[in-house]
N, CA, C and O atoms as a Tinker XYZ file with bonds, in Angstrom:
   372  protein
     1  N      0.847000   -1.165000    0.000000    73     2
     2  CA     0.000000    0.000000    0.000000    64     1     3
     3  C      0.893000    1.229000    0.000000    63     2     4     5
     4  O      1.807000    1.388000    0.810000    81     3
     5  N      0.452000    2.403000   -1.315000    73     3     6
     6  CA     1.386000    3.277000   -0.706000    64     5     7
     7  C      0.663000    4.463000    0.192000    63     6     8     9
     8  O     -0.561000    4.366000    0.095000    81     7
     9  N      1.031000    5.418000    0.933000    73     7    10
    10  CA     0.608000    6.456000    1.579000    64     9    11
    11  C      1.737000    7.618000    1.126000    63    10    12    13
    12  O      2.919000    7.551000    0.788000    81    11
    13  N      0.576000    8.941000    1.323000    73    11    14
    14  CA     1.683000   10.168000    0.949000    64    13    15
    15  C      0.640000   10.781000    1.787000    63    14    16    17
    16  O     -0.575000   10.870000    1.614000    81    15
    17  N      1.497000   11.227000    2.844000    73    15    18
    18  CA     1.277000   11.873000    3.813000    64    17    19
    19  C      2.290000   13.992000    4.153000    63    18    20    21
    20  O      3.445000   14.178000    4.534000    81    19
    21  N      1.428000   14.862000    3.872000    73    19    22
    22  CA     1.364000   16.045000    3.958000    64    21    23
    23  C      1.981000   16.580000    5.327000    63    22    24    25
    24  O      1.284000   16.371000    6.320000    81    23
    25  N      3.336000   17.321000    5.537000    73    23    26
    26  CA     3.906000   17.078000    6.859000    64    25    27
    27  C      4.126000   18.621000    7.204000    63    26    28    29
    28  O      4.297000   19.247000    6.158000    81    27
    29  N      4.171000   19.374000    8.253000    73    27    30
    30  CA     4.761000   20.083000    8.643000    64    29    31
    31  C      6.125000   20.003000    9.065000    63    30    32    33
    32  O      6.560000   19.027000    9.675000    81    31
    33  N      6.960000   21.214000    8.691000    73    31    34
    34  CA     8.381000   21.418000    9.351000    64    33    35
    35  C      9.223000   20.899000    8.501000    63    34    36    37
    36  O     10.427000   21.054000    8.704000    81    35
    37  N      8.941000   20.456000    7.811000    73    35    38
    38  CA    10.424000   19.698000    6.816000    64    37    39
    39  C     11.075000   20.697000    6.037000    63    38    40    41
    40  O     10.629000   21.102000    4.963000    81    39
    41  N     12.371000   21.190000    6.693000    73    39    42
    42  CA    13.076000   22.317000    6.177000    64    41    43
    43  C     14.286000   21.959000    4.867000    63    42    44    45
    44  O     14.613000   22.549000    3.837000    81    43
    45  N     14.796000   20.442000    5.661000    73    43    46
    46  CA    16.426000   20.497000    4.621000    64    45    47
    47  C     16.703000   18.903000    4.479000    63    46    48    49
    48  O     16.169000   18.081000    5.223000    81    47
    49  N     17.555000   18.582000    3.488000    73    47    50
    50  CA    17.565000   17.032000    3.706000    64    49    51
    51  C     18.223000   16.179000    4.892000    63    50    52    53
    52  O     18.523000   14.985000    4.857000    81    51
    53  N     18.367000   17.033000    5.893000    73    51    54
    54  CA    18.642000   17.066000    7.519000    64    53    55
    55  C     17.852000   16.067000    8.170000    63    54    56    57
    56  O     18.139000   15.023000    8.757000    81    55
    57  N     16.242000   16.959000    7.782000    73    55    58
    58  CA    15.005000   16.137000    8.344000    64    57    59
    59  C     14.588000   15.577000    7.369000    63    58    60    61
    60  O     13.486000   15.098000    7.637000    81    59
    61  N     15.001000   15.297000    5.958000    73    59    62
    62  CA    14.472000   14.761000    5.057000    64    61    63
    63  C     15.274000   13.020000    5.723000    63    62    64    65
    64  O     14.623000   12.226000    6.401000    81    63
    65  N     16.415000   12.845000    5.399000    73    63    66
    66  CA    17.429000   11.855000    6.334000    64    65    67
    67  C     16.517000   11.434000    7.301000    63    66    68    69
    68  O     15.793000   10.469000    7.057000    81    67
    69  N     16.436000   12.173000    8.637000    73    67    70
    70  CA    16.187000   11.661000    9.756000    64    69    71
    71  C     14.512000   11.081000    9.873000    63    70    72    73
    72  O     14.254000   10.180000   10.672000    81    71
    73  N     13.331000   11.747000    8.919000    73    71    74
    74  CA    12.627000   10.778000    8.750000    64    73    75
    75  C     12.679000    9.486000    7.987000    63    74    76    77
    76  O     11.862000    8.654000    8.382000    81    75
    77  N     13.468000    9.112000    6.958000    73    75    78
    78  CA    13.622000    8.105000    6.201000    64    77    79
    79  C     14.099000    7.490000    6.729000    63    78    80    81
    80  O     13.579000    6.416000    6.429000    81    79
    81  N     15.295000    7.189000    7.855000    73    79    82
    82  CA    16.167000    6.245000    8.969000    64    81    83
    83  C     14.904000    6.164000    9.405000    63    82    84    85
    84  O     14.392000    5.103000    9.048000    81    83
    85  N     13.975000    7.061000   10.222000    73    83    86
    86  CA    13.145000    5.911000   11.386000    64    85    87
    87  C     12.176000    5.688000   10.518000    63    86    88    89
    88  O     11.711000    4.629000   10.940000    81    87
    89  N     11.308000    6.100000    9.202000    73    87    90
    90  CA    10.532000    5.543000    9.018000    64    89    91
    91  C     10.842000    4.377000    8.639000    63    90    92    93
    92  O     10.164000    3.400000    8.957000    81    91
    93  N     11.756000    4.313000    8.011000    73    91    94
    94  CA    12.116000    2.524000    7.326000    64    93    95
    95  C     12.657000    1.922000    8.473000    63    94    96    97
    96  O     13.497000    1.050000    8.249000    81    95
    97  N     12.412000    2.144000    9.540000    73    95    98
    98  CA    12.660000    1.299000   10.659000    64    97    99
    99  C     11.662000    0.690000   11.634000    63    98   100   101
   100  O     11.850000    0.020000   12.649000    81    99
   101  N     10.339000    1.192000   10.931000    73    99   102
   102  CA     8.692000    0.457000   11.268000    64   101   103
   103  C      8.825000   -1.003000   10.540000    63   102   104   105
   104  O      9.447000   -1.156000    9.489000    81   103
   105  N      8.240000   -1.923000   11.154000    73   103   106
   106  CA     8.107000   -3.081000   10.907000    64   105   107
   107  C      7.049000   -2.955000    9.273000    63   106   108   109
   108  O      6.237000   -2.036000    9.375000    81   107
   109  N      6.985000   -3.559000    8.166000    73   107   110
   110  CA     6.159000   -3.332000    7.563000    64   109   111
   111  C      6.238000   -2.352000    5.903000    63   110   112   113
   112  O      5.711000   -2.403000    4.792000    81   111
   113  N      7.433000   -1.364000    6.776000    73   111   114
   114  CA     7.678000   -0.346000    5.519000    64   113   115
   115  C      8.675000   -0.647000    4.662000    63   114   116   117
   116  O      9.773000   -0.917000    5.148000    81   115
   117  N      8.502000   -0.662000    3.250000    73   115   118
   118  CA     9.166000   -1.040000    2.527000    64   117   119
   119  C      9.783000   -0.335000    1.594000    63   118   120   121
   120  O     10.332000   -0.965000    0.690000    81   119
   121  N      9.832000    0.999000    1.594000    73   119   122
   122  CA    10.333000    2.369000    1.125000    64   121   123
   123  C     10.022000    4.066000    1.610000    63   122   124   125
   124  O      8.935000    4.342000    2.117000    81   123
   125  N     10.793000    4.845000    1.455000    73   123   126
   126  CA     9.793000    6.065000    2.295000    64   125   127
   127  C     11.018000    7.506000    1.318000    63   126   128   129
   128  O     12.243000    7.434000    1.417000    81   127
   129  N     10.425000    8.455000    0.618000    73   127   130
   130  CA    10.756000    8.890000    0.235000    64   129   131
   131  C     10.315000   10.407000    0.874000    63   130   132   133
   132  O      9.424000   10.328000    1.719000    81   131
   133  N     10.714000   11.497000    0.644000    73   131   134
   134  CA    10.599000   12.903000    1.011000    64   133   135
   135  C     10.380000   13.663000    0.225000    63   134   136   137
   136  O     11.321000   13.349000   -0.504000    81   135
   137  N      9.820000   14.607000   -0.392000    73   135   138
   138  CA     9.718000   15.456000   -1.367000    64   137   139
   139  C      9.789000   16.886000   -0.205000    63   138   140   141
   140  O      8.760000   17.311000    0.320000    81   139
   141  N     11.086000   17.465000    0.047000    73   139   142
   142  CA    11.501000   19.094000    0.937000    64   141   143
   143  C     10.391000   19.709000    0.700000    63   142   144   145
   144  O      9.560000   20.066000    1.535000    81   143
   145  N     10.346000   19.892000   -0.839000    73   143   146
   146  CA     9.555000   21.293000   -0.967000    64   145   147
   147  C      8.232000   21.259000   -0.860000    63   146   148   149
   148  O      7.663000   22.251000   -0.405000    81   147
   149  N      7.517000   20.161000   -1.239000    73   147   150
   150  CA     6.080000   19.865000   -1.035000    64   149   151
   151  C      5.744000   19.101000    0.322000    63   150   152   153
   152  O      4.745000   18.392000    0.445000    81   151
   153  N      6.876000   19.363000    1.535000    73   151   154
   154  CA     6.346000   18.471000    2.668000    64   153   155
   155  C      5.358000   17.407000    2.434000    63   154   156   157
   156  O      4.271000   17.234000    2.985000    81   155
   157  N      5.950000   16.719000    1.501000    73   155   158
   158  CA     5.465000   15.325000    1.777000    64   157   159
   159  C      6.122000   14.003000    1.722000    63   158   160   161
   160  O      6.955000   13.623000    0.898000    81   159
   161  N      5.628000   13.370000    2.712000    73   159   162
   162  CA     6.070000   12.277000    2.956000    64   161   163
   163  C      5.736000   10.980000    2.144000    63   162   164   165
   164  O      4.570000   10.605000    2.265000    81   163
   165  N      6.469000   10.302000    1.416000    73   163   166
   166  CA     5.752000    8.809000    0.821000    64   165   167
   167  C      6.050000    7.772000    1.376000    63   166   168   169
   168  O      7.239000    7.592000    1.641000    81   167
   169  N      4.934000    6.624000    1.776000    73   167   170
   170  CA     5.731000    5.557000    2.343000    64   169   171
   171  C      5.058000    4.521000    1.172000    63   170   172   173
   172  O      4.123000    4.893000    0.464000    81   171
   173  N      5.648000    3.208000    1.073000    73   171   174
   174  CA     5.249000    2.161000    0.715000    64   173   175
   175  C      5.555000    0.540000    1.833000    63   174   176   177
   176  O      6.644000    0.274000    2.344000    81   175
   177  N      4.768000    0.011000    1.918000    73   175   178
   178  CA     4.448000   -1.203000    3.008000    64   177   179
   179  C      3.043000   -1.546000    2.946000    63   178   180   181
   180  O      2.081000   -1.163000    2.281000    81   179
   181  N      3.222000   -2.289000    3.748000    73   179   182
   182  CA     1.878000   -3.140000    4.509000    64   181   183
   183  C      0.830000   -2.201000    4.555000    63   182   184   185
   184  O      0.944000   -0.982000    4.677000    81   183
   185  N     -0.633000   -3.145000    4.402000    73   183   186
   186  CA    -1.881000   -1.819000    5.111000    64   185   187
   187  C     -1.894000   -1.831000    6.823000    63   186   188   189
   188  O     -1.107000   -2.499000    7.493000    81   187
   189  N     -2.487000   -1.338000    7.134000    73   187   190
   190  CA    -2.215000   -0.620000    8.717000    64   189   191
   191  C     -1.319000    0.158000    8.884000    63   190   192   193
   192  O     -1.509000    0.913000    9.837000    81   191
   193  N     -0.045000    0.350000    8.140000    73   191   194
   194  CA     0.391000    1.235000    8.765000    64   193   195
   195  C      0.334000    3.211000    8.989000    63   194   196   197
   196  O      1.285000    3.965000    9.199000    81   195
   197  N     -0.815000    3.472000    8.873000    73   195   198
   198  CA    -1.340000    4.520000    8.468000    64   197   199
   199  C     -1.047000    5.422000   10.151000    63   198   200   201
   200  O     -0.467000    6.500000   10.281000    81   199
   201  N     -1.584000    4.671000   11.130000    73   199   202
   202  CA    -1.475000    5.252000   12.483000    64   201   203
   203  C      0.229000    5.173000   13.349000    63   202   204   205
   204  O      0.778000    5.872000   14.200000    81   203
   205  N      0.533000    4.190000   12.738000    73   203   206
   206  CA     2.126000    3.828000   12.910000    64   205   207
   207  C      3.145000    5.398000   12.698000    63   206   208   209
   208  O      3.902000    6.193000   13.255000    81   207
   209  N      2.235000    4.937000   11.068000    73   207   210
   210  CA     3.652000    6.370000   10.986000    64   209   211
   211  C      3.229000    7.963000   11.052000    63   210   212   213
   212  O      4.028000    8.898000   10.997000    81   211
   213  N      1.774000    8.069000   11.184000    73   211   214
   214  CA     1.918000    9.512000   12.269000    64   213   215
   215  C      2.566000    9.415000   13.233000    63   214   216   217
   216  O      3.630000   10.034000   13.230000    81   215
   217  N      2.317000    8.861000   14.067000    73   215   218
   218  CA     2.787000    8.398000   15.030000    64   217   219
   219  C      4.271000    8.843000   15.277000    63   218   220   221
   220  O      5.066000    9.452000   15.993000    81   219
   221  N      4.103000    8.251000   14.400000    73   219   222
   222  CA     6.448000    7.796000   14.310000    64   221   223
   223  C      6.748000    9.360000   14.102000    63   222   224   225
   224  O      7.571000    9.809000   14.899000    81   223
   225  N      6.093000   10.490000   12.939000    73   223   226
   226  CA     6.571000   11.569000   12.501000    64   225   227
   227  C      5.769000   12.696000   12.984000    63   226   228   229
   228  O      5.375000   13.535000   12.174000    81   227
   229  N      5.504000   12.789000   14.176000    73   227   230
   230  CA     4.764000   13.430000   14.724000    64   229   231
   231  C      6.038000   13.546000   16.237000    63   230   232   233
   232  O      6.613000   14.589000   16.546000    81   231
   233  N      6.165000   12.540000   16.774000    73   231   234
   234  CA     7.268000   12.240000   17.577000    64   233   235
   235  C      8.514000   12.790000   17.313000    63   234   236   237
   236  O      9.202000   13.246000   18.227000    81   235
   237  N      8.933000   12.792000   15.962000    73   235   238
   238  CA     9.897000   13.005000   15.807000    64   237   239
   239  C      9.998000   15.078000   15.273000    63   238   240   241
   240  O     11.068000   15.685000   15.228000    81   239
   241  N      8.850000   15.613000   15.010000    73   239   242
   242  CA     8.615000   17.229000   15.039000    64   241   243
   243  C      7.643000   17.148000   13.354000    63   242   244   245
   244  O      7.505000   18.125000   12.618000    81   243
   245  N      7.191000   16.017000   13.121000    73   243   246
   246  CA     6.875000   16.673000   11.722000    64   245   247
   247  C      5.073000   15.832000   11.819000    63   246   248   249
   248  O      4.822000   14.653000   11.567000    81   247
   249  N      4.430000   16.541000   12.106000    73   247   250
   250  CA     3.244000   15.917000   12.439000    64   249   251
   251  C      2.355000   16.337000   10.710000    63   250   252   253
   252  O      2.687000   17.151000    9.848000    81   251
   253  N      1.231000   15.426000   10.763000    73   251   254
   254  CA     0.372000   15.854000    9.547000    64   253   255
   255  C      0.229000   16.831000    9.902000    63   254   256   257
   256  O      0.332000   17.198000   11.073000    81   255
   257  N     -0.289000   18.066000    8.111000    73   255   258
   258  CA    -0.490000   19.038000    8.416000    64   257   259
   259  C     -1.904000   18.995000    8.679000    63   258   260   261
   260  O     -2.789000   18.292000    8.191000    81   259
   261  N     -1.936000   20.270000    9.921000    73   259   262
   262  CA    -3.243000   20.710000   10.119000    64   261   263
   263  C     -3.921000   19.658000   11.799000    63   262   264   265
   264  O     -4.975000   19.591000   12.431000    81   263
   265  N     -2.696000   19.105000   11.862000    73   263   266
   266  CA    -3.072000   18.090000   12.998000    64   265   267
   267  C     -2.712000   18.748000   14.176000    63   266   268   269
   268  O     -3.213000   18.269000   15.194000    81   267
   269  N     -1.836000   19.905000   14.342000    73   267   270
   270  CA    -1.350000   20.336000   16.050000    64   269   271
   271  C     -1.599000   22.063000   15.964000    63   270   272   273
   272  O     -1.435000   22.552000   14.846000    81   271
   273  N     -1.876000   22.733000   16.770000    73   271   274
   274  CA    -1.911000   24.055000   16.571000    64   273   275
   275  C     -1.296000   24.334000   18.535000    63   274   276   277
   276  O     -1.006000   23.594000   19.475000    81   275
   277  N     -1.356000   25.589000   18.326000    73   275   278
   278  CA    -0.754000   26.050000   19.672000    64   277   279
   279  C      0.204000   24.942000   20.331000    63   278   280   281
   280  O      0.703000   24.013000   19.695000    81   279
   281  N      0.319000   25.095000   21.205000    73   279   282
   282  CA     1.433000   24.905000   21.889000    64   281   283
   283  C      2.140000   23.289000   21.526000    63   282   284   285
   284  O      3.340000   23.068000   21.690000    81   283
   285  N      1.153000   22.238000   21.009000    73   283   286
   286  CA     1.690000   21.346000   20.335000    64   285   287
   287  C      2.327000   21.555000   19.034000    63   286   288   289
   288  O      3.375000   21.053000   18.626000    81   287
   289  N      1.563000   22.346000   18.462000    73   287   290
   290  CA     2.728000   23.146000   17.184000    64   289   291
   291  C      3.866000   23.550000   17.268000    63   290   292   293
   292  O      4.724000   23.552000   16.385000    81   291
   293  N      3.989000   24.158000   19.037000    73   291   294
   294  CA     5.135000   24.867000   19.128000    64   293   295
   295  C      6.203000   23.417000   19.213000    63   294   296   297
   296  O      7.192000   23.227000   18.504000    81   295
   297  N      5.748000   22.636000   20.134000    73   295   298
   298  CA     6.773000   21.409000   20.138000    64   297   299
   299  C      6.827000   20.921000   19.399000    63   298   300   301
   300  O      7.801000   20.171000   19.466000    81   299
   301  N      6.294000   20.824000   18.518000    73   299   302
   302  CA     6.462000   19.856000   17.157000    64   301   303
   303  C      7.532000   20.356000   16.205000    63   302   304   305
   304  O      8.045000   19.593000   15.385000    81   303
   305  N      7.863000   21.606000   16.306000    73   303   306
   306  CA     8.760000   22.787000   15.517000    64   305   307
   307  C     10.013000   22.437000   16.574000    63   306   308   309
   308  O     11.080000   21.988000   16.156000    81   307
   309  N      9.830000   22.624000   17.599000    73   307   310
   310  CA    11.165000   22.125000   18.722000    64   309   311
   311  C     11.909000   20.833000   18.213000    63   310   312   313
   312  O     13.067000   20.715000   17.812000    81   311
   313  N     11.068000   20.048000   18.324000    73   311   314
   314  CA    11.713000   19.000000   17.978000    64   313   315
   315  C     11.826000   18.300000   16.728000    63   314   316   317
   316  O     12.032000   17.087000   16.729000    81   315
   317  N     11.650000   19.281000   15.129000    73   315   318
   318  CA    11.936000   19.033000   13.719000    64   317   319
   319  C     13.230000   20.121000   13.749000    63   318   320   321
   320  O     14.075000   19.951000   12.870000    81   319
   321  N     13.404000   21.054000   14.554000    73   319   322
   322  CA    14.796000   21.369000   14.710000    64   321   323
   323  C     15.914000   20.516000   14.905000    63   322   324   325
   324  O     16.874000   20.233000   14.187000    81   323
   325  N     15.599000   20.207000   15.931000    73   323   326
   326  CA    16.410000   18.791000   16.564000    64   325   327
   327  C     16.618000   18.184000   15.833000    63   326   328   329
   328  O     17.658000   18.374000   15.204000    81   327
   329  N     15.519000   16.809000   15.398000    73   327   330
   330  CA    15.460000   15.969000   14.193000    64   329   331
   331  C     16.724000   15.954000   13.285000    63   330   332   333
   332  O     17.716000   15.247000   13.109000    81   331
   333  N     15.845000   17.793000   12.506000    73   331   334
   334  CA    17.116000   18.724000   11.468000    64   333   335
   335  C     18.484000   17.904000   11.870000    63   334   336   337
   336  O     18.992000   16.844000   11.506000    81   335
   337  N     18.810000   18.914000   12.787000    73   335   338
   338  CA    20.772000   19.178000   13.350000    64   337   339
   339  C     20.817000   17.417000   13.350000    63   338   340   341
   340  O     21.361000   17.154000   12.277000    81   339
   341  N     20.549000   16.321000   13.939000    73   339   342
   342  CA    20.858000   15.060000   13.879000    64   341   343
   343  C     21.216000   14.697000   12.254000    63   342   344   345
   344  O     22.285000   14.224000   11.867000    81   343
   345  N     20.093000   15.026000   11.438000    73   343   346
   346  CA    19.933000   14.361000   10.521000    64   345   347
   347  C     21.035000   14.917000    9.491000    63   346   348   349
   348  O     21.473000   14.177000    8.610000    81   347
   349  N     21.514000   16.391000    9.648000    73   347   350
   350  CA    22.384000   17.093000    8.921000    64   349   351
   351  C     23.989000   16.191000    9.605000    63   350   352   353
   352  O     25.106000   16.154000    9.089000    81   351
   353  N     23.534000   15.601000   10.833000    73   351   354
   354  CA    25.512000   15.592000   11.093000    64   353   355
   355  C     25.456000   14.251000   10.554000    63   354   356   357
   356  O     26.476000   13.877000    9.975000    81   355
   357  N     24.088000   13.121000   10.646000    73   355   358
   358  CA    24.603000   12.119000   10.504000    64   357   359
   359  C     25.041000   11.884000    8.802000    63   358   360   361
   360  O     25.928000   11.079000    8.518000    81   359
   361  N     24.322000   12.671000    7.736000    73   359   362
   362  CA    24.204000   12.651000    6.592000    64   361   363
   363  C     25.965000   13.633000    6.419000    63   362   364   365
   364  O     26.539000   13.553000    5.333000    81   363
   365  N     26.527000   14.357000    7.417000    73   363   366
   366  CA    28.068000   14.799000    6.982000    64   365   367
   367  C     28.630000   13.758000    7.248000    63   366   368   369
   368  O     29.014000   13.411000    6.131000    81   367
   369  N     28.858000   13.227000    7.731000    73   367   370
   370  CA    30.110000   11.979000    8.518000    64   369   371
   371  C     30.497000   11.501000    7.084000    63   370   372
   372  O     31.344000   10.620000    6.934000    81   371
């Protein structure tokens, strides 16, 4: 099944990286691509995993859009910063 899921916060291939490491690290997923500029997310896998990987990218600062406002917005931006800086050092090494 594929899903393309509409994300907030995805600035650079920093967080483009750091969602593709954990999403392809759900049981089930069998590809997961990023498109920066159109914040969106593609996965391909199994059906069910629809709640999985909000889940997973919501946790990690990049929640569907239109899913968090106020102060969960604000953390969700906190921590796609974060995400970012990880995903930028592990993608320099």
């Amino acid at each position: 099944m594929n899903y393309e899921i509409s994300v907030e916060n995805i600035k650079c291939g920093g967080c483009a990286g750091t969602i593709i490491k954990k999403i392809n690290a759900i049981e089930g997923v069998e590809s997961t691509d990023v498109d920066i500029d159109a914040g969106i997310v593609k996965v391909s896998g199994v059906e069910e995993l629809l709640e999985s990987l909000l889940a997973s990218l919501l946790s990690m600062g990049y929640p569907e859009k239109g899913s968090t406002e106020g102060l969960a917005a604000a953390k969700a931006r906190a921590k796609s910063f974060v995400s970012c800086a990880v995903g930028k050092f592990n993608t320099d090494q």
